[in-house]
C-alpha positions in Angstrom: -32.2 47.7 158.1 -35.0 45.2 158.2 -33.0 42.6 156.6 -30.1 43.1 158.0 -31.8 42.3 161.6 -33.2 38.6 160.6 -30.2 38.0 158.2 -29.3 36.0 161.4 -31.7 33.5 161.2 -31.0 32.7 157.6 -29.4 29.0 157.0 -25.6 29.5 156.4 -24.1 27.8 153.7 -20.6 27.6 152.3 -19.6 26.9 148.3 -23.7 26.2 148.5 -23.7 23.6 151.0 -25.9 24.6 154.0 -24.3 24.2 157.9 -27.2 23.4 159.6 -26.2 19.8 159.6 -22.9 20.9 161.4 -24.3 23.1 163.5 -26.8 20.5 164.9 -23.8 18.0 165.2 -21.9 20.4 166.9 -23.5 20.5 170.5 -22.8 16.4 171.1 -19.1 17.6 169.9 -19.0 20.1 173.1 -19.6 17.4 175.6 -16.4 16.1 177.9 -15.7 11.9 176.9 -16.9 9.5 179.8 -13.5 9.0 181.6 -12.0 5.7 182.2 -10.5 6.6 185.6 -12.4 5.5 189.1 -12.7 9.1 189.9 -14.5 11.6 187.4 -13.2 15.1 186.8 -14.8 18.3 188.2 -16.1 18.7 185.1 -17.9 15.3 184.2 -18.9 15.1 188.1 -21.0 18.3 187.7 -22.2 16.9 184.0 -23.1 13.9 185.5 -24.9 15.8 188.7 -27.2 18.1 186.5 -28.4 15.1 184.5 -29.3 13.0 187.3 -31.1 15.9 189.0 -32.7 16.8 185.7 -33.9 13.3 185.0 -35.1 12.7 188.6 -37.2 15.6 188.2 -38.4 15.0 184.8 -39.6 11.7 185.7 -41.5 12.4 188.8 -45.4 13.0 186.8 -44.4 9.9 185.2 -45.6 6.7 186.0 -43.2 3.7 185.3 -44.1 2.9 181.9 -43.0 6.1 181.2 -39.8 5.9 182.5 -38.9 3.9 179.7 -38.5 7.8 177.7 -36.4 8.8 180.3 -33.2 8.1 177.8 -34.7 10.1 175.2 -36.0 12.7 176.5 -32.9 13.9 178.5 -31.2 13.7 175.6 -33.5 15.6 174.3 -33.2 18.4 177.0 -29.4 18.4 176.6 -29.0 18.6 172.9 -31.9 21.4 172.8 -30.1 23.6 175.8 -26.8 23.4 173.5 -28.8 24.4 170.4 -30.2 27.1 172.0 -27.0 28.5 173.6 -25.3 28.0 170.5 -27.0 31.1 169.1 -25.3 33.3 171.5 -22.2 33.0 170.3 -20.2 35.3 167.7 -20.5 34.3 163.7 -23.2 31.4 164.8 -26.1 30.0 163.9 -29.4 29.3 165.9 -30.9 25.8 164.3 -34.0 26.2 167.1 -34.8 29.6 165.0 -36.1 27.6 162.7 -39.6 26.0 162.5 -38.6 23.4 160.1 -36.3 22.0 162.9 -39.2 22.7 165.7 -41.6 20.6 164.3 -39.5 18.2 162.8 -38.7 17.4 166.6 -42.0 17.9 167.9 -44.4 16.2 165.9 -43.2 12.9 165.4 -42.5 12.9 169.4 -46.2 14.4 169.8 -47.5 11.8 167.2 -45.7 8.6 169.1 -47.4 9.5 172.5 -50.5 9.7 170.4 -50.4 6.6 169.1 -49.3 5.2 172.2 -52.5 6.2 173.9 -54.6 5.1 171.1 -53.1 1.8 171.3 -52.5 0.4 174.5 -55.6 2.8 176.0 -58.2 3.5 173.0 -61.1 4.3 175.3 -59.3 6.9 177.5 -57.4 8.6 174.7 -60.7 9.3 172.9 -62.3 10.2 176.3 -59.9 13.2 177.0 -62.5 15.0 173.4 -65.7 14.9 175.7 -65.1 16.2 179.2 -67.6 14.4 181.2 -71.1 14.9 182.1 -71.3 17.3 178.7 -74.8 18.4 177.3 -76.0 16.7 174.3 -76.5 20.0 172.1 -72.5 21.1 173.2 -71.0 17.7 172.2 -70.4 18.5 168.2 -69.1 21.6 169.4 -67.1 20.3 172.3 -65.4 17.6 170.0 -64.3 19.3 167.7 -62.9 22.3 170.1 -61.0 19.3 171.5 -59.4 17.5 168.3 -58.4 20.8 167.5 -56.5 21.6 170.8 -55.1 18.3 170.0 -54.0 19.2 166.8 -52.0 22.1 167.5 -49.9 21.0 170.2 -46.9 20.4 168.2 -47.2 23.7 165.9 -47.4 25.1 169.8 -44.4 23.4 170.9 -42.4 24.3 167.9 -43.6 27.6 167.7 -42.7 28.5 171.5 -39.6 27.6 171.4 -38.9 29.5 167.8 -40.6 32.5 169.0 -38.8 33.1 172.4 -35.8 32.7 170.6 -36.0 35.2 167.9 -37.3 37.9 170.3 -34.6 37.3 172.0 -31.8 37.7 169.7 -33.8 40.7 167.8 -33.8 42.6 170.8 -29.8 41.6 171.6 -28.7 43.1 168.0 -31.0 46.2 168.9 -29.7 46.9 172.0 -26.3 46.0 170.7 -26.7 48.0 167.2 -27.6 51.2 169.7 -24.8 50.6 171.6 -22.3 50.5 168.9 -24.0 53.7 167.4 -24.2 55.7 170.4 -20.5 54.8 171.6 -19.1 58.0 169.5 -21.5 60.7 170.2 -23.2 59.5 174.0 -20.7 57.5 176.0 -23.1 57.8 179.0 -26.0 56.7 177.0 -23.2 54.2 176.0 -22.6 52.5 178.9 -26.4 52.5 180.2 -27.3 50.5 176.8 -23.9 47.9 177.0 -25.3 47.4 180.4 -28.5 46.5 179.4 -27.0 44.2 176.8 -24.9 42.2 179.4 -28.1 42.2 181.1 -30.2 40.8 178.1 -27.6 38.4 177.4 -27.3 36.5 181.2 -31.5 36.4 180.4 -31.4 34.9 177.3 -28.8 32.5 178.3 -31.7 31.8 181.4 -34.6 31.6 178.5 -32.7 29.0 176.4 -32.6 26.3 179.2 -35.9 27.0 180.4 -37.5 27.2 176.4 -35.5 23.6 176.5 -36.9 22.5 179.8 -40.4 23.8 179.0 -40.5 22.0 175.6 -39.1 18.9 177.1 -41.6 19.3 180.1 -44.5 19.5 178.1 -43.9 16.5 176.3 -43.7 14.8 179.0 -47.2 15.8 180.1 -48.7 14.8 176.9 -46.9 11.1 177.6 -47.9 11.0 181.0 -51.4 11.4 179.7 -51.3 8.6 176.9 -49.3 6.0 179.0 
């Protein structure tokens, strides 16, 4: 019973090939062609109205060196939010379940603003280790508390986003595995339990753009305080 409830999360692969590849292609697949025509479709008009009011958003801690990210990091947003949703389809695979694909995105994003700050603004980068007006006998102490923090913001990033993830499909295939089970004997029970999984699923499909957003967000944060 155990395995079969994170046999979900494995990699799949066909004739030995893994599909994580085409699974993480598949999201920029999904998205409507830029039209040709004067007048957009209802389609591309609401694509292109989310972006802009995600991006406007986005960029408001930023100050205008940082707007340079702005092309990256809502693609970013959009290719995690279609990662994420992909999961909740039938017979698919969640790439953002796994941590090798978590921080493979997040450190070398965390890393650039890192050594963004240390370059243009060495001083101030290595100021944000010693909080200001510090004892002498709590400075050891406090510096190395604060490289640490530092450290661990990309295993946090990646880990966030894996964790809220696999809760949330564990507890779908629960709910759902109940459900299924209890169809036969307790049709009232039944019913209570399928709606609780409708209910589950309209959340999760809530918690995949936000874990996007918040992942997305948070990067931001860390460039805002390196540029």
């Amino acid at each position: 019973m155990t395995m079969s409830l994170f046999d979900q999360f494995m990699s799949p692969s066909y004739l030995g090939i893994p599909l994580a590849a085409l699974a993480i292609s598949l999201p920029w697949l999904m998205l409507p062609a830029p039209s040709t025509r004067w007048l957009n479709n209802r389609l591309l008009s609401l694509q292109a109205w989310l972006i802009n009011r995600f991006t406007r958003q986005l960029l408001l801690p930023l100050n205008f060196e940082g707007h340079k990210w702005a092309t990256l990091l809502v693609s970013l947003m959009i290719f995690l939010v279609f990662l994420n949703l992909l999961g909740l389809l039938p017979y698919t695979f969640t790439p953002t379940t796994q941590l090798s694909l978590t921080l493979g995105i997040a450190t070398p994003l965390w890393l650039t603003t890192l050594i963004i700050g240390v370059r243009n603004q060495p001083t101030r980068a290595l100021g944000h280790l010693l909080p200001e007006g510090t004892p002498v006998p709590l400075i050891p102490a406090l510096v190395a508390i604060e490289t640490l923090s530092l450290l661990i913001r990309p295993l946090a990033l990646g880990v966030r986003l894996t964790a809220n993830l696999t809760a949330g499909h564990l507890l779908i295939q629960l709910i759902s595995t109940a459900t299924l089970s209890l169809s036969s004997s307790m049709p009232a029970i039944a019913l209570l339990t399928a709606t609780a999984l409708i209910m589950l699923t309209l959340l999760e499909i809530a918690v995949a753009v936000i874990q996007a957003y918040v992942f997305v967000l948070l990067l931001t944060l860390y460039l805002q305080e390196n540029v």
